[in-house]
BAMARTOR-911267 format. One record per residue (C-alpha): residue in one letter; residue number from 1; y, z, x. Coordinates in pm, 1 decimal, always signed. Example, Ala and Ser with C-alpha at 12.3 -4.5 7.8 and 13.67 -1.06 7.14 Angstrom:
BEGIN
@r: A	k: 1	Y: -450.0	Z: +780.0	X: +1230.0
@r: S	k: 2	Y: -106.0	Z: +714.0	X: +1367.0
END
This chain:
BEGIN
@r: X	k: 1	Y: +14663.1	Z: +3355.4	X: +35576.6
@r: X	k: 2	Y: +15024.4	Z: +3253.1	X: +35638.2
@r: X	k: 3	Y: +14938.4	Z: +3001.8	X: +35828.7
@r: X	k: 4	Y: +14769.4	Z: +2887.1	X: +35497.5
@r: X	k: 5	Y: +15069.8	Z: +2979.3	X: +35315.3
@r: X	k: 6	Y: +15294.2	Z: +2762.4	X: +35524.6
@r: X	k: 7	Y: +15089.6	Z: +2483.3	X: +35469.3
@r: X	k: 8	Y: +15156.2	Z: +2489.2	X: +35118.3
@r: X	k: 9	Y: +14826.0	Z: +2646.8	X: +34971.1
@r: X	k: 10	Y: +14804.7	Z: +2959.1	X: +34743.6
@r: X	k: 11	Y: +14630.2	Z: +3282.0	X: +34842.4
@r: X	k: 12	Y: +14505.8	Z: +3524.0	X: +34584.3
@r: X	k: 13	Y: +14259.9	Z: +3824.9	X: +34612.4
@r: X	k: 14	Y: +14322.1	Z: +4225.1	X: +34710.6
@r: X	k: 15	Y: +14593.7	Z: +4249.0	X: +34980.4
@r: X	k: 16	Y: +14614.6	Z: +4599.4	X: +35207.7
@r: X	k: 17	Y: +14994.8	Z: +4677.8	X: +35270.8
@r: X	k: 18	Y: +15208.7	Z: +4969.9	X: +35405.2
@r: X	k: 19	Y: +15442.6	Z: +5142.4	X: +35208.1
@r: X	k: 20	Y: +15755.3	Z: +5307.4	X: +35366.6
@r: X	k: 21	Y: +15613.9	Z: +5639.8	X: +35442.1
@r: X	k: 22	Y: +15315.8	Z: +5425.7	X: +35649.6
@r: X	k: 23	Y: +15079.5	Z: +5454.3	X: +35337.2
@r: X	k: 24	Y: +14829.3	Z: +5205.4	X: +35253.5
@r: X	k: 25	Y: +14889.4	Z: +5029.8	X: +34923.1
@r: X	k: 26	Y: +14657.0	Z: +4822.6	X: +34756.8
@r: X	k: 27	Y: +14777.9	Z: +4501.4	X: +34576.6
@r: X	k: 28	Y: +14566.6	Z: +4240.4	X: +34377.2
@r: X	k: 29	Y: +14729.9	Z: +3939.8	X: +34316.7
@r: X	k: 30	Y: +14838.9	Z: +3578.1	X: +34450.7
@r: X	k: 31	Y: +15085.5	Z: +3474.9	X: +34709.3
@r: X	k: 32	Y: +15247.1	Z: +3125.4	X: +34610.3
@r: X	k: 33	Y: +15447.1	Z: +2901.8	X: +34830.2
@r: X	k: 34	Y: +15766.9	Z: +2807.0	X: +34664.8
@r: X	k: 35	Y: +15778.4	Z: +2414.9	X: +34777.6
@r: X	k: 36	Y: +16130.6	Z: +2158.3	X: +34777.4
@r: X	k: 37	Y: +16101.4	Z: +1858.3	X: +34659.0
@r: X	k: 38	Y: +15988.3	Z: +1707.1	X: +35001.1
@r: X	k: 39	Y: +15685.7	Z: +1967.1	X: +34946.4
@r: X	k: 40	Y: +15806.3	Z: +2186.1	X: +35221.0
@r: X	k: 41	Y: +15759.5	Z: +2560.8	X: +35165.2
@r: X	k: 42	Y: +16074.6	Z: +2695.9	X: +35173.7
@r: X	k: 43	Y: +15982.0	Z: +3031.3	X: +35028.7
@r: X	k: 44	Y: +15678.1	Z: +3274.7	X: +34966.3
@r: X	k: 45	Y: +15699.8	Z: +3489.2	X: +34669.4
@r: X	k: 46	Y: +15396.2	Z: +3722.3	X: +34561.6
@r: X	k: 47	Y: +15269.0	Z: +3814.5	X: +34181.8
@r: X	k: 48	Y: +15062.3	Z: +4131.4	X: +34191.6
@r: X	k: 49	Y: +14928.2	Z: +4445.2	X: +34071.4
@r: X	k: 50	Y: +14916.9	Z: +4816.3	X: +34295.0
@r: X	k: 51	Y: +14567.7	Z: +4875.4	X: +34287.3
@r: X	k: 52	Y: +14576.8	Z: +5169.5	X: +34540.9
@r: X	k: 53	Y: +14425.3	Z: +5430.6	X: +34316.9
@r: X	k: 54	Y: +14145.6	Z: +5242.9	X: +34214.9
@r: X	k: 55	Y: +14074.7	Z: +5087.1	X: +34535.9
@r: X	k: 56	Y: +14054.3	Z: +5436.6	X: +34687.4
@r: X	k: 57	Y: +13856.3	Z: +5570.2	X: +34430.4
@r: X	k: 58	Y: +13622.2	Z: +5276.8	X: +34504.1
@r: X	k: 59	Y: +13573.7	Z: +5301.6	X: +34851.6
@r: X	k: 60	Y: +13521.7	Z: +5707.0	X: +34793.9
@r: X	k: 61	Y: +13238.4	Z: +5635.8	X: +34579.9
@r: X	k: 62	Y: +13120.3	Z: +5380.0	X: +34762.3
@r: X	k: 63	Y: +13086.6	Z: +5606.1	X: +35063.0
@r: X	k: 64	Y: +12944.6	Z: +5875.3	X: +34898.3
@r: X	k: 65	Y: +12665.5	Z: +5669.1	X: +34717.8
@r: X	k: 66	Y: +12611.9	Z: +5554.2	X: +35103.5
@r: X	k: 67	Y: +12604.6	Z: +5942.5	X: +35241.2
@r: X	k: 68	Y: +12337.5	Z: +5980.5	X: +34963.1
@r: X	k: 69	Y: +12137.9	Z: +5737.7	X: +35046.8
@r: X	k: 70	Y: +12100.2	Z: +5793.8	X: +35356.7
@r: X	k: 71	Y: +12014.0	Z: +6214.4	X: +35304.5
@r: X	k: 72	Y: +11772.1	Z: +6098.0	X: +34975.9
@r: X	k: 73	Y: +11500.1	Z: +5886.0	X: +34883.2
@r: X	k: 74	Y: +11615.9	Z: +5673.5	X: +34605.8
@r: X	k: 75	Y: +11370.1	Z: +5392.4	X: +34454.9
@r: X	k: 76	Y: +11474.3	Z: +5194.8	X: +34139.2
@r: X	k: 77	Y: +11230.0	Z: +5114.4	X: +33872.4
@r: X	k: 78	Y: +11270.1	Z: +4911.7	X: +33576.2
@r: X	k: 79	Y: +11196.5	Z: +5081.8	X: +33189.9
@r: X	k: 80	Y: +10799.7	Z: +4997.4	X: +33243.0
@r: X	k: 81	Y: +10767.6	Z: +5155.0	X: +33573.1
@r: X	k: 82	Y: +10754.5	Z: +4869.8	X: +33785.0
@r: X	k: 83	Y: +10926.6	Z: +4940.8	X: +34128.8
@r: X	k: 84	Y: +11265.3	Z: +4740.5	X: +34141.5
@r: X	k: 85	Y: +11371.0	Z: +4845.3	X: +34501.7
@r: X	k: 86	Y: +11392.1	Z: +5149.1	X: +34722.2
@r: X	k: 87	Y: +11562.0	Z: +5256.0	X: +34988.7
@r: X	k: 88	Y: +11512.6	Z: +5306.3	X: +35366.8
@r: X	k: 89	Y: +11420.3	Z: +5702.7	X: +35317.0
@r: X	k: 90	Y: +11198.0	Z: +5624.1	X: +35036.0
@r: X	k: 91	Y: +11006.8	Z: +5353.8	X: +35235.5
@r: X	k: 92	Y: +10978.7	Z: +5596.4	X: +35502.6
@r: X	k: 93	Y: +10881.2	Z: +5924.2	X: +35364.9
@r: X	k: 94	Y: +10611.6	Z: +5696.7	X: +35142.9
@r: X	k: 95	Y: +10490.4	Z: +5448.1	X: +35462.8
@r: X	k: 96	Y: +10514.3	Z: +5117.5	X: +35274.9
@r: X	k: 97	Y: +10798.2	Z: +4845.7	X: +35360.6
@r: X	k: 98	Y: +10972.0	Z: +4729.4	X: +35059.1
@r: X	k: 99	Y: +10752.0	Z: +4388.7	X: +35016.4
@r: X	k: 100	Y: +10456.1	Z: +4611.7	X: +34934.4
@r: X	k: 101	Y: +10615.2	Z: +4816.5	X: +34623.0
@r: X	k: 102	Y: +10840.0	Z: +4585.2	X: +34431.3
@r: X	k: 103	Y: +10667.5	Z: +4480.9	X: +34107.3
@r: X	k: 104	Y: +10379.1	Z: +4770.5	X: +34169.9
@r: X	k: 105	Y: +10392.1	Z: +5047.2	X: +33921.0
@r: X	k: 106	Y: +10508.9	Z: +5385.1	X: +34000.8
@r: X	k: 107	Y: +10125.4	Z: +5515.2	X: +33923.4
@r: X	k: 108	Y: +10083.5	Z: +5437.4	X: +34288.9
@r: X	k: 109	Y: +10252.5	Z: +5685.4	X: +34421.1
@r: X	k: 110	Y: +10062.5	Z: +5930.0	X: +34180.6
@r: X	k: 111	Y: +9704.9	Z: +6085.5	X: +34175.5
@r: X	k: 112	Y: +9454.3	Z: +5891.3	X: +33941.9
@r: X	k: 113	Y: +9421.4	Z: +6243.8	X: +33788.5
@r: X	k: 114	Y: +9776.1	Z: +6259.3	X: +33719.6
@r: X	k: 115	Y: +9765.6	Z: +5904.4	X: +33631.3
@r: X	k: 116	Y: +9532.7	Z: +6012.3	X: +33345.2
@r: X	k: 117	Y: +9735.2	Z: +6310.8	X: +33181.7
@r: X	k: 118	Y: +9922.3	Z: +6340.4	X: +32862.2
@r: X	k: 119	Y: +10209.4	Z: +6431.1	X: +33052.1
@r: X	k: 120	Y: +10223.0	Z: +6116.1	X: +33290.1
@r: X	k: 121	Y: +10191.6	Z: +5926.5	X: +32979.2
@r: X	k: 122	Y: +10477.1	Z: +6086.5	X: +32828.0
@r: X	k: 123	Y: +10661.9	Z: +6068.4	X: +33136.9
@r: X	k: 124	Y: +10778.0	Z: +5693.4	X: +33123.3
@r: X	k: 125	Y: +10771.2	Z: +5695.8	X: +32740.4
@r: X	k: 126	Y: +11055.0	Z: +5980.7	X: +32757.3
@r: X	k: 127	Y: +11271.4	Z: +5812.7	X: +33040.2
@r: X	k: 128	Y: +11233.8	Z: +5505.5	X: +32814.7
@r: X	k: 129	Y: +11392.5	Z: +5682.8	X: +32566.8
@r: X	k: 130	Y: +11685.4	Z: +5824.3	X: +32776.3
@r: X	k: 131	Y: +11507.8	Z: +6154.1	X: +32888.0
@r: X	k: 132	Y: +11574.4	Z: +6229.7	X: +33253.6
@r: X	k: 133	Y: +11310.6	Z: +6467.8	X: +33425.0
@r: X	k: 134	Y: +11447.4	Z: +6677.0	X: +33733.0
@r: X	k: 135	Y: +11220.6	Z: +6933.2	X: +33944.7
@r: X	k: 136	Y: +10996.4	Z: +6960.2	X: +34209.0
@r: X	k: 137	Y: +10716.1	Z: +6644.8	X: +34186.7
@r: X	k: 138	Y: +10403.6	Z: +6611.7	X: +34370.9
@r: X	k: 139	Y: +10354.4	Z: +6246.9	X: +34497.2
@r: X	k: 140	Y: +10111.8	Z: +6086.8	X: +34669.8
@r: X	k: 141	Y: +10214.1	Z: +5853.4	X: +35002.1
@r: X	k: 142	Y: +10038.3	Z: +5574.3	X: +35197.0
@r: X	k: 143	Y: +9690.5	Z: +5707.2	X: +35324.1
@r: X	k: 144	Y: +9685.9	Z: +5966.8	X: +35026.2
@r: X	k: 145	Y: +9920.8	Z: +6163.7	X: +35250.5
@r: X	k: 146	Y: +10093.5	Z: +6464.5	X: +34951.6
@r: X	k: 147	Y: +10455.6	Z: +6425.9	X: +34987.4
@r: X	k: 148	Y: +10657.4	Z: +6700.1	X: +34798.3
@r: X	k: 149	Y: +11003.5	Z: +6615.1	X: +34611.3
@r: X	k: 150	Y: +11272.6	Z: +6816.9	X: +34476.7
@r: X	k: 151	Y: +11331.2	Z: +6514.4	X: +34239.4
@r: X	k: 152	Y: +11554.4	Z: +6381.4	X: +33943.3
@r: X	k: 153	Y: +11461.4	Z: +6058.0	X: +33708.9
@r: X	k: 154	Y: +11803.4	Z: +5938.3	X: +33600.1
@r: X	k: 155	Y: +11815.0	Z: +5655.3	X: +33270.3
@r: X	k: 156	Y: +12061.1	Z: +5375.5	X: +33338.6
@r: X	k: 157	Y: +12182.8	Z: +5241.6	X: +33021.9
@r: X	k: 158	Y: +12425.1	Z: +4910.3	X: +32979.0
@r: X	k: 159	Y: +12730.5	Z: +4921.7	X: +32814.2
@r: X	k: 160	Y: +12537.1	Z: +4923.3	X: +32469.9
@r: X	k: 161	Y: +12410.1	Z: +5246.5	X: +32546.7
@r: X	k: 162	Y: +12051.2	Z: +5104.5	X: +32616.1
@r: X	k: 163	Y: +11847.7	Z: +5232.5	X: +32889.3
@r: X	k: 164	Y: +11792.0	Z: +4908.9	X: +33155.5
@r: X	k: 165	Y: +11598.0	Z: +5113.0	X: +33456.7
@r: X	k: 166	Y: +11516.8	Z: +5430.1	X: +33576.6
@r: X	k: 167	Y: +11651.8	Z: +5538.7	X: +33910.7
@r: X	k: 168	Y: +11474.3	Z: +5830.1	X: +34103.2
@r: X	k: 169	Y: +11628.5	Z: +6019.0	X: +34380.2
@r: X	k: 170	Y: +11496.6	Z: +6307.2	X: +34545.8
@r: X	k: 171	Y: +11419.4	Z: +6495.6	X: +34867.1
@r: X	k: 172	Y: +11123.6	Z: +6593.3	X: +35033.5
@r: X	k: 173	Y: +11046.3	Z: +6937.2	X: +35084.9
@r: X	k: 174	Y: +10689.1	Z: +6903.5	X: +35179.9
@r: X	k: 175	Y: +10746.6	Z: +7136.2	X: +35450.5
@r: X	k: 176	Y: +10899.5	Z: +7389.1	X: +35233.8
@r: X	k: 177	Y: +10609.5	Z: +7391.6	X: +34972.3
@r: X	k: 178	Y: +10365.9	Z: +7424.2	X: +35274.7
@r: X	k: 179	Y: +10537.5	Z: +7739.7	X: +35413.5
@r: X	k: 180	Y: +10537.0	Z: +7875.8	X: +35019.2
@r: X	k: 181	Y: +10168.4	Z: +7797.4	X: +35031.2
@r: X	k: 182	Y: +10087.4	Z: +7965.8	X: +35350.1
@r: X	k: 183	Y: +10312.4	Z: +8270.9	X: +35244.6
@r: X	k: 184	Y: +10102.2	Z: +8325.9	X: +34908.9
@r: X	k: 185	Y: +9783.9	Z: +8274.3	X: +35121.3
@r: X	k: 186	Y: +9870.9	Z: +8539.9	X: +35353.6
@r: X	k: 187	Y: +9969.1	Z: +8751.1	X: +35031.7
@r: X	k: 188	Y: +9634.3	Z: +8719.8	X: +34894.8
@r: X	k: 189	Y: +9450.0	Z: +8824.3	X: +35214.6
@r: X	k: 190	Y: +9694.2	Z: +9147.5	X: +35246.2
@r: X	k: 191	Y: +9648.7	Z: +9236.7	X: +34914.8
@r: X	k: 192	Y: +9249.9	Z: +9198.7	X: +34954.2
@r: X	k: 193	Y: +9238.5	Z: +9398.1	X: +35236.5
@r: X	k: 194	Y: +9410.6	Z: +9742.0	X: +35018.4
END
């Protein structure tokens, strides 16, 4: 950069410093060589803005969003259902790569009997209209394999306030809803045998 600098060219962008204490500060703004007449640089002077807090604040969300993703499944879908990405969990838990899902409708990772209920149907209409849904969902993976989700459908809206795509994230407790199963099963059979 000063190398730049000394050669007479401008830098401008976001600009990590140290304050006194050792503390990073964050400036935005654009160093300018200061040329003589001979178009030597003879000085460097800077024009910017501390940006520290909201640089921080950035990078904290911006590491939690990435902690998140990596503990969730998270797939994006646009206001019709249509599958607009998903990430490495979701692709995972669900056995598809992401090639095979974007554009399909969320209906494939549902029953056809599900598919076919009242509720389903109000499902996207509601999330359309800025509904979000959160529970435990019952889903249906690659090979018809049931996969389990302690889930929430969140609406996205624009700066209009319109909703522009649904974003589900969730975890899978299949394991946890087959332990609950086996528990009532062995409930039943005690209770049969008084």
């Amino acid at each position: 950069m000063w190398d730049r600098l000394l050669s007479g060219d401008s830098q401008k962008g976001e600009f990590r410093h140290q304050d006194a204490k050792g503390e990073d500060r964050w400036l935005h703004g654009a160093y300018s060589p200061i040329l003589d007449p001979k178009r030597n640089v003879t000085s460097v002077i800077l024009f910017a803005s501390d940006i520290t807090e909201a640089k921080l604040t950035r990078l904290d969300m911006r590491y939690k969003l990435e902690a998140l993703n990596e503990l969730q499944c998270v797939v994006e879908y646009d206001t019709a259902g249509s599958v607009l990405r998903a990430n490495d969990a979701f692709l995972k838990t669900f056995g598809y790569s992401l090639r095979e899902i974007v554009g399909q409708h969320h209906s494939m990772f549902c029953s056809p009997d599900y598919v076919q209920t009242e509720e389903y149907r109000h499902l996207w209409f509601n999330l359309g209209k800025g509904d979000s849904l959160t529970g435990r969902v019952k889903r249906v993976a690659r090979f018809n394999r049931d996969v389990y989700l302690s889930a929430s459908y969140q609406p996205v809206r624009n700066i209009d306030g319109d909703v522009t795509k649904i974003i589900k994230s969730g975890v899978e407790i299949s394991n946890l809803i087959a332990l609950e199963q086996k528990a009532v099963q062995s409930g039943e059979r005690i209770a049969s045998m008084l």
